[in-house]
C-alpha positions as CSV (number, residue, x, y, z in Angstrom):
1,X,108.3,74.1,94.6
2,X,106.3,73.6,91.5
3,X,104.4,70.6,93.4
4,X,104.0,72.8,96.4
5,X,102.4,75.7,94.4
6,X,99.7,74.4,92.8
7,X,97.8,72.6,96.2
8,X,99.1,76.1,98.0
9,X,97.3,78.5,95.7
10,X,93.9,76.3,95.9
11,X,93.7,76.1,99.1
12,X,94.5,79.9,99.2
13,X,91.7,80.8,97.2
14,X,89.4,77.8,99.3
15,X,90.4,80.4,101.9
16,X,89.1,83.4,100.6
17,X,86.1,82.0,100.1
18,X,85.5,80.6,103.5
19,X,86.4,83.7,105.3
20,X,84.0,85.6,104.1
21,X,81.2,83.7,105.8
22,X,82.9,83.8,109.1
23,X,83.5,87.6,108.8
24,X,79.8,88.1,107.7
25,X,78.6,86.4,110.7
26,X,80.6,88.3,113.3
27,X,79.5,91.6,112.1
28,X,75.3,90.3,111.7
29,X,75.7,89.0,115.5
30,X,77.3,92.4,116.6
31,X,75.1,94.6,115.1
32,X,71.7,93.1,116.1
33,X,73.6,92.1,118.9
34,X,70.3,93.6,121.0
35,X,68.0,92.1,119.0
36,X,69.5,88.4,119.3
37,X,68.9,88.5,123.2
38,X,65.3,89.8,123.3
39,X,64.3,86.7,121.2
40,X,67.3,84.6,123.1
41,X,68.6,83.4,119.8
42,X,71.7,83.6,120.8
43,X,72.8,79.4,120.6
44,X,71.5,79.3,117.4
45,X,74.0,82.6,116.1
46,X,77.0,80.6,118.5
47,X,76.6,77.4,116.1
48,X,76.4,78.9,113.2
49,X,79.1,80.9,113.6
50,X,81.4,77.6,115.1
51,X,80.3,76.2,111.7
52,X,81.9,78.5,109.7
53,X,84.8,79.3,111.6
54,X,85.3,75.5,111.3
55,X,85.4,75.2,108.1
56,X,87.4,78.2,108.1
57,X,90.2,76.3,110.7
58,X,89.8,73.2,108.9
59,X,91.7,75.3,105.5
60,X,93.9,77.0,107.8
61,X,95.3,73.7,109.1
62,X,95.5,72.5,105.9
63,X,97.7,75.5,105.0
64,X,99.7,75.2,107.5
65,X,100.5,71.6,106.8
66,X,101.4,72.3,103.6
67,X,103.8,75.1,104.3
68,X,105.3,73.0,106.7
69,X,105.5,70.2,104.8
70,X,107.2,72.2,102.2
71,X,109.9,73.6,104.8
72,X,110.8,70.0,105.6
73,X,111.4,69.1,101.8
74,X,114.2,71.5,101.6
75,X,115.9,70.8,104.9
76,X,116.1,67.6,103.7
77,X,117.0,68.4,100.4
78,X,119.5,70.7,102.0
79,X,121.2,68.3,104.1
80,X,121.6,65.3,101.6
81,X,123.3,68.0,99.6
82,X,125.6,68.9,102.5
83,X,126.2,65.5,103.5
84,X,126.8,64.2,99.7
85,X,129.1,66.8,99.4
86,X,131.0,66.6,103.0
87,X,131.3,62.4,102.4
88,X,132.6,63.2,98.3
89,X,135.2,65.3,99.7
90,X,136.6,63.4,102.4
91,X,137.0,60.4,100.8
92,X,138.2,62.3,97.6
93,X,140.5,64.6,99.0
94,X,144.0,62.8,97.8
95,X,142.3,63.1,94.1
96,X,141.9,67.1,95.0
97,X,145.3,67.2,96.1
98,X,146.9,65.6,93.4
99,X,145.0,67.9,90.7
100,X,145.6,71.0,93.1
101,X,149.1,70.4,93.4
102,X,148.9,71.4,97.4
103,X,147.1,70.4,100.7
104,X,143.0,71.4,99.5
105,X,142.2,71.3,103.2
106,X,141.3,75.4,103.4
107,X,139.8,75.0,99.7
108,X,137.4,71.8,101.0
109,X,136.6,74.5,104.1
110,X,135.5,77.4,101.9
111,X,133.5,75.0,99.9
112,X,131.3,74.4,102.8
113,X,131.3,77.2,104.0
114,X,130.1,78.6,100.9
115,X,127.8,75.6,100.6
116,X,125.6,76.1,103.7
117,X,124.9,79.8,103.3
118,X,123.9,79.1,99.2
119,X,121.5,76.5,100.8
120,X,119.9,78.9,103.6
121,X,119.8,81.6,101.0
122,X,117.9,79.1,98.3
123,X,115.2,77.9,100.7
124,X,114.6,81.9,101.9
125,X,114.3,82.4,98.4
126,X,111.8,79.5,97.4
127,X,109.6,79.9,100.6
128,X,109.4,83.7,99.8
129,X,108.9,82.9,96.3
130,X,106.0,81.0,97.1
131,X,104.5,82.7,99.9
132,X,104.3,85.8,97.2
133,X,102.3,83.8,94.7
134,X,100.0,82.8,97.1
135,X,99.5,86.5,98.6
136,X,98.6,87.6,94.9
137,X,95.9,85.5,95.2
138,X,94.3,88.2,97.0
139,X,94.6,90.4,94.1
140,X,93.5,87.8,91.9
141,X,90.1,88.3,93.9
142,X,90.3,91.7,93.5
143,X,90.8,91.5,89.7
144,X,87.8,89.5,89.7
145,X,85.6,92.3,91.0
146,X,86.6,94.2,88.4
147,X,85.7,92.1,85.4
148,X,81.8,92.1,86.9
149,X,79.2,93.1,84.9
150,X,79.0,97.4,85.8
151,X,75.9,99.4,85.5
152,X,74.7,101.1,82.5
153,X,76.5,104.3,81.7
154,X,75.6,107.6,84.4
155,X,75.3,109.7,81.4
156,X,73.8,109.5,77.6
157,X,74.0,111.4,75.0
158,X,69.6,111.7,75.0
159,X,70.3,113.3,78.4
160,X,70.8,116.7,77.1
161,X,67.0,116.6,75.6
162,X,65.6,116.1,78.5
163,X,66.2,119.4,80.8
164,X,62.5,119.9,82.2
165,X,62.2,116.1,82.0
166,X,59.8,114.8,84.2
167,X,57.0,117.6,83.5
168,X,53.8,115.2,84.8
169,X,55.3,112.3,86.1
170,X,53.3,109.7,84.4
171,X,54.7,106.1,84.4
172,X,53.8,103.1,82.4
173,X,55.1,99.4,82.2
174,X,55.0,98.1,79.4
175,X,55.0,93.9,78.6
176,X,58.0,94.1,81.9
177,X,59.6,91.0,82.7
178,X,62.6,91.3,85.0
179,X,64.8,88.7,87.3
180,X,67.3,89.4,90.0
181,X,69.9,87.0,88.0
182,X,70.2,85.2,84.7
183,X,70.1,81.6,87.0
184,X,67.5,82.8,88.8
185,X,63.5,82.4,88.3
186,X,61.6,85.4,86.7
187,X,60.2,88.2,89.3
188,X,57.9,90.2,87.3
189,X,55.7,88.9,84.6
190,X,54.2,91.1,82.0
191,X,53.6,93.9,83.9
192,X,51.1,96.3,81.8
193,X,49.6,99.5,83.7
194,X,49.3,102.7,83.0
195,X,50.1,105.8,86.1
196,X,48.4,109.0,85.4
197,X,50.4,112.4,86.5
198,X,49.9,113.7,89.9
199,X,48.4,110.2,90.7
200,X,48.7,108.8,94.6
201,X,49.5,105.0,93.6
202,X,49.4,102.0,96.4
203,X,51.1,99.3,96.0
204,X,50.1,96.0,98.0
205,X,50.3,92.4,97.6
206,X,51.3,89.7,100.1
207,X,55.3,89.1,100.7
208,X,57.4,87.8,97.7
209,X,54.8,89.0,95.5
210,X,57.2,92.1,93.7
211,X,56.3,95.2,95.6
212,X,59.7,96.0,96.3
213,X,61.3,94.8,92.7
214,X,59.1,97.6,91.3
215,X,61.1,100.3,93.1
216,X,64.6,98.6,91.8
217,X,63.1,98.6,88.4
218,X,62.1,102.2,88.0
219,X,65.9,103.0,89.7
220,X,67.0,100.8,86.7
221,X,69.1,98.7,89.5
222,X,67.3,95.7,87.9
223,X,67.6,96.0,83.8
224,X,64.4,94.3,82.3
225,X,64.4,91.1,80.8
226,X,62.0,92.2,78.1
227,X,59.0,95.3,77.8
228,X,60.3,98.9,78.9
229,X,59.0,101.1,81.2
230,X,57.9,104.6,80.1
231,X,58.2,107.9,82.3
232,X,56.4,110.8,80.4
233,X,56.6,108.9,77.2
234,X,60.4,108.6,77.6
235,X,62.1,105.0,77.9
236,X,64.3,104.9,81.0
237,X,66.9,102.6,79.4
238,X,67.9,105.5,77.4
239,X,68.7,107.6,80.0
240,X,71.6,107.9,82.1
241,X,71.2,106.4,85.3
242,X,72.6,109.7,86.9
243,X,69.6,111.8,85.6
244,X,67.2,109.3,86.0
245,X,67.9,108.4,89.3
246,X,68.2,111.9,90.5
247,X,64.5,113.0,89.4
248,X,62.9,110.4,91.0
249,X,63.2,110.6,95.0
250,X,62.4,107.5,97.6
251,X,61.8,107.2,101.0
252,X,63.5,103.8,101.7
253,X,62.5,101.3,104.7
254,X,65.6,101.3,106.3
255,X,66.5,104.8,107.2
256,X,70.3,105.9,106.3
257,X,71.7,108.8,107.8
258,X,75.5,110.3,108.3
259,X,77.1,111.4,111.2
260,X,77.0,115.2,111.2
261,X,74.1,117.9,111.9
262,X,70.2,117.6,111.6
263,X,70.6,120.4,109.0
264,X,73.1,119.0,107.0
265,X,71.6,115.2,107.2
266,X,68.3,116.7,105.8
267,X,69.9,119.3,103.5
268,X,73.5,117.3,102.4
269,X,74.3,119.7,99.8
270,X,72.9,122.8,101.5
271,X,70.2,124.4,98.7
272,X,67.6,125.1,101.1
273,X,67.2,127.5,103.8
274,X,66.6,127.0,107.1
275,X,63.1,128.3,107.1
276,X,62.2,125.8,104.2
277,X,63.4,123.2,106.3
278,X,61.7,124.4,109.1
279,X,58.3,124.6,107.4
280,X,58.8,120.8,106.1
281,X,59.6,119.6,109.6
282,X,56.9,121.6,111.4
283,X,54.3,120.2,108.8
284,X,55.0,116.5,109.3
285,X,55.2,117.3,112.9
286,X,59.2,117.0,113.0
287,X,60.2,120.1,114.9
288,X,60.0,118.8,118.5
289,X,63.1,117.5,117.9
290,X,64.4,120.8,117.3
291,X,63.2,122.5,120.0
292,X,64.2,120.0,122.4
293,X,67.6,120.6,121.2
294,X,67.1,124.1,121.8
295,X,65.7,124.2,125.3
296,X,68.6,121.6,126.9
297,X,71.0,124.3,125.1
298,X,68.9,127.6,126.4
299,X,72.3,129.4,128.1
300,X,74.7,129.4,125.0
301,X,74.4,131.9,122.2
302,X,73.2,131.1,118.8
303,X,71.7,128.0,119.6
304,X,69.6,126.5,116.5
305,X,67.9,123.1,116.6
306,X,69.2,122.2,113.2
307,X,73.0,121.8,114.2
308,X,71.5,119.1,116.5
309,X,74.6,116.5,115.7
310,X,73.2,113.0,114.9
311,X,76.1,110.3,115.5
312,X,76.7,107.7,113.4
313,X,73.5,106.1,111.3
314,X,71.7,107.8,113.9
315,X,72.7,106.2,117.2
316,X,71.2,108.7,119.1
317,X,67.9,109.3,117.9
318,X,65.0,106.6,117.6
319,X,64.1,104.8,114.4
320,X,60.9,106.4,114.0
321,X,62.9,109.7,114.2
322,X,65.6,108.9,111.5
323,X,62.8,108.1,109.0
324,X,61.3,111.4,109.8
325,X,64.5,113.0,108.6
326,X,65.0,110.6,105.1
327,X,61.2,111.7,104.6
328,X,61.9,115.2,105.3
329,X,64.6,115.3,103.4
330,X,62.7,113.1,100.2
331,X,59.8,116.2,100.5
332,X,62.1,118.7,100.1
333,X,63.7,117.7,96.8
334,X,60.0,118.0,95.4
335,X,60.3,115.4,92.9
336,X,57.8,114.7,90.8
337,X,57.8,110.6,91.3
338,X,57.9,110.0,94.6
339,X,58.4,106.7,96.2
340,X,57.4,105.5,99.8
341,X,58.7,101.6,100.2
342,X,57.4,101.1,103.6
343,X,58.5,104.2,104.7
344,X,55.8,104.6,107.6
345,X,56.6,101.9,109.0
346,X,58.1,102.8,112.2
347,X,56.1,105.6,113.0
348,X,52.8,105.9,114.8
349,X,49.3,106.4,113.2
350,X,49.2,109.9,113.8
351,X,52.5,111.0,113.2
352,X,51.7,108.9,109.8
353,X,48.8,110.9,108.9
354,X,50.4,114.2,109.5
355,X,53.3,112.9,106.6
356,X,50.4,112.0,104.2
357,X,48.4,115.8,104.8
358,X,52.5,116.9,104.2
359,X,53.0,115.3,101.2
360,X,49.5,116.5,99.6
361,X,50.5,119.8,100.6
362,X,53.6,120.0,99.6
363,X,54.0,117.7,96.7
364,X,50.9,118.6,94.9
365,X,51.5,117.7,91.7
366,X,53.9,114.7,92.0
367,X,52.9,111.0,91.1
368,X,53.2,109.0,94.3
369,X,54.3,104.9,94.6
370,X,53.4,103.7,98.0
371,X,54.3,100.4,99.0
372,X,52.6,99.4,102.3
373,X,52.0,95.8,104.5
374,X,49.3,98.5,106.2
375,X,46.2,98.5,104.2
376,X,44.9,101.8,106.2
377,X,48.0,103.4,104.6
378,X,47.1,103.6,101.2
379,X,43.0,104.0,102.0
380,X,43.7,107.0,100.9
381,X,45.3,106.3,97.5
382,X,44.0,107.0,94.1
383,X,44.3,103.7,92.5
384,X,45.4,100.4,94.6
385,X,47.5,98.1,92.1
386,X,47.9,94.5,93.7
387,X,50.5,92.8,93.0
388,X,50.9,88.8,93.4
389,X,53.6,86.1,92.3
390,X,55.2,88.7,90.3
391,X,52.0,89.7,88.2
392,X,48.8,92.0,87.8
393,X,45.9,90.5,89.6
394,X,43.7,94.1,90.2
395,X,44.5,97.8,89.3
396,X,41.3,100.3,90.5
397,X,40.0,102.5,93.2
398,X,40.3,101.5,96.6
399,X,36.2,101.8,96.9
400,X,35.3,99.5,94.3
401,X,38.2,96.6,95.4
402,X,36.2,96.8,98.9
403,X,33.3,96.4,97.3
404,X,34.3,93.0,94.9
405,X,34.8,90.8,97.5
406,X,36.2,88.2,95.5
407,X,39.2,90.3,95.0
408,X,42.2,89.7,96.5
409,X,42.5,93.1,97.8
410,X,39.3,92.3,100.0
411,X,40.6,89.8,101.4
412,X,44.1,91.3,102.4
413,X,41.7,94.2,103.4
414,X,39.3,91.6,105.7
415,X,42.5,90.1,107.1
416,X,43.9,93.5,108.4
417,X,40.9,94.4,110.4
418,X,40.7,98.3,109.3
């Protein structure tokens, strides 16, 4: 048992780690299922997942085998036991008499008897005994999980301090270095700018360059690897991540939405009314949606656009339509940081420029971080910072990076064809 144990928990745990995989790739070809076909991908997602449910099949068999193998050893075991103990017996049975005193035939029968169940009972109990070690190895994943490094605390005792905290939304980085992992290469490198309150901010720079890594960093889901980064003179690593992260609102590229009504999707914990909604909606040129709603319901009573359900992430409205509802939903919190990580991206031009004249409207006052792959986006910005291989190449007005046209912004701004 002890033999069998130790190659039965590693390949248990060579199992866990190969499942994973397999599952992963069932539920990525599902879900862009639609996608796959239009670009007729679909041999390449077959072998990969044969690949891993290979290597998958190949453990399996391996477990198997072993179990198996394992049986066998105590059948065997079992019978040279029986049979020892049959042959002793027989050919011992005048010795038995003669210390007995009688005929030990019934006693030699019991014996057996006995015998046989003890060894069906001791191979039930080993093969359970074993199969339970190896199905804690489940939980000895589990425990694994737990003993990752966590976040930093939700709440600090500086929190308390900070009630009206941020008043002007200015931002500044500091000497920043940060990197996804400790093995991993460094992502941002000395980053040193300064954001002014009420500022509109682009952020551009060609892929892999840290646009994106700026947005985990001020959400403090990346910690910094040295430097600090400074909102209204405070240092966000000294705040807890619950009242940091709840004063700062983003618009994320992928839009995330809940099954349930339009109201309750834009508003989840209901503090505004329907009229504020309504005015937000109206302004980015949302409401359509609304009065659709309305007009296929015209003959019941009380019939208001906003309990429009929305299915599950959104399966019944487009993907331009489920941004509009994170964006409404970031402009009414009226934070004063604002974040937009490609958040127009699946919306038209025009319905693009009615969410800017929104935003001015309505979020006068708040700093805004827009990360865009469309230079026309962020034309309208402030200050363009530009962003490449993880570092500070330009930081100034959108004119005067047009007109330098040895800057890199120029030439992302030539290559887009504004």
């Amino acid at each position: 048992m002890r033999f069998y144990l130790n190659c039965s928990r590693e390949l248990s745990r060579l199992e866990g780690i190969v499942r994973s995989p397999m599952l992963n790739s069932i539920n990525e070809t599902v879900s862009g299922c639609d996608t796959i076909k239009a670009y007729n991908l679909e041999q390449i997602f077959k072998n990969t997942f044969r690949s891993r449910a290979d290597e998958f099949l190949k453990i399996r068999i391996y477990i198997n085998g072993t179990s198996q193998w394992f049986c066998l050893i105590l059948d065997f075991l079992s019978f040279g036991f029986i049979s020892f103990l049959v042959t002793f017996t027989i050919f011992n049975k005048n010795l038995t008499d003669s210390i007995l005193g009688y005929d030990s035939v019934q006693i030699i029968a019991i014996l057996l008897n006995y015998c046989l169940a003890l060894q069906n009972d001791l191979i039930m109990f080993l093969t359970m005994r074993t199969n339970f070690e190896n199905d804690m190895v489940g939980q000895e994943r589990c425990l694994g999980f737990t003993n990752l490094i966590s976040e930093a605390p939700n709440k600090l005792p500086n929190d308390k301090n900070l009630k009206n905290w941020p008043s002007e939304g200015q931002i500044v980085f500091r000497n920043y270095y940060v990197r996804y992992r400790p093995d991993t290469e460094i992502i941002l490198k000395n980053l040193n700018f300064k954001i002014k309150p009420h500022e509109k901010i682009g952020i551009v720079g060609r892929t892999g360059s840290g646009k994106s890594t700026i947005t985990l960093c001020l959400f403090r889901i990346l910690e910094p690897l040295a430097g600090a980064i400074y909102i209204d003179g405070e240092d966000i690593t000294e705040i807890g991540l619950s009242k940091l992260r709840s004063k700062i609102t983003i618009i994320p590229q992928d839009p995330t939405l809940m099954e349930g009504s339009l109201r309750f999707n834009i508003d989840p914990i209901g503090k505004y009314s329907d009229k504020e909604i309504e005015t937000v909606m109206k302004k980015i040129g949302f409401w359509y949606i609304c009065e659709n709603y309305e007009k296929e319901n015209e003959g019941k009573k009380n019939v208001n656009g906003l309990d429009m359900i929305i299915k599950e992430d959104g399966g019944n409205i487009s993907i331009g339509e489920k941004q509009l509802i994170c964006i409404s939903r970031a402009i009414l919190r009226k934070s004063k940081i604002i974040v937009m990580d490609e958040a127009t991206a699946s919306i038209d031009v025009k319905t693009e420029k009615l969410i800017q004249n929104a935003i001015n409207d309505l979020l006068y006052g708040a700093t805004t971080l827009t990360i865009a792959h469309r230079i026309k986006t962020i034309l309208n910005s402030d200050r363009i910072l530009v962003l490449d291989n993880g570092e500070v190449k330009e930081f100034d007005t959108p004119d005067n990076l047009k007109e330098n046209k040895d800057s890199l912004f120029y030439q992302l701004y030539k290559k887009s064809k504004v």
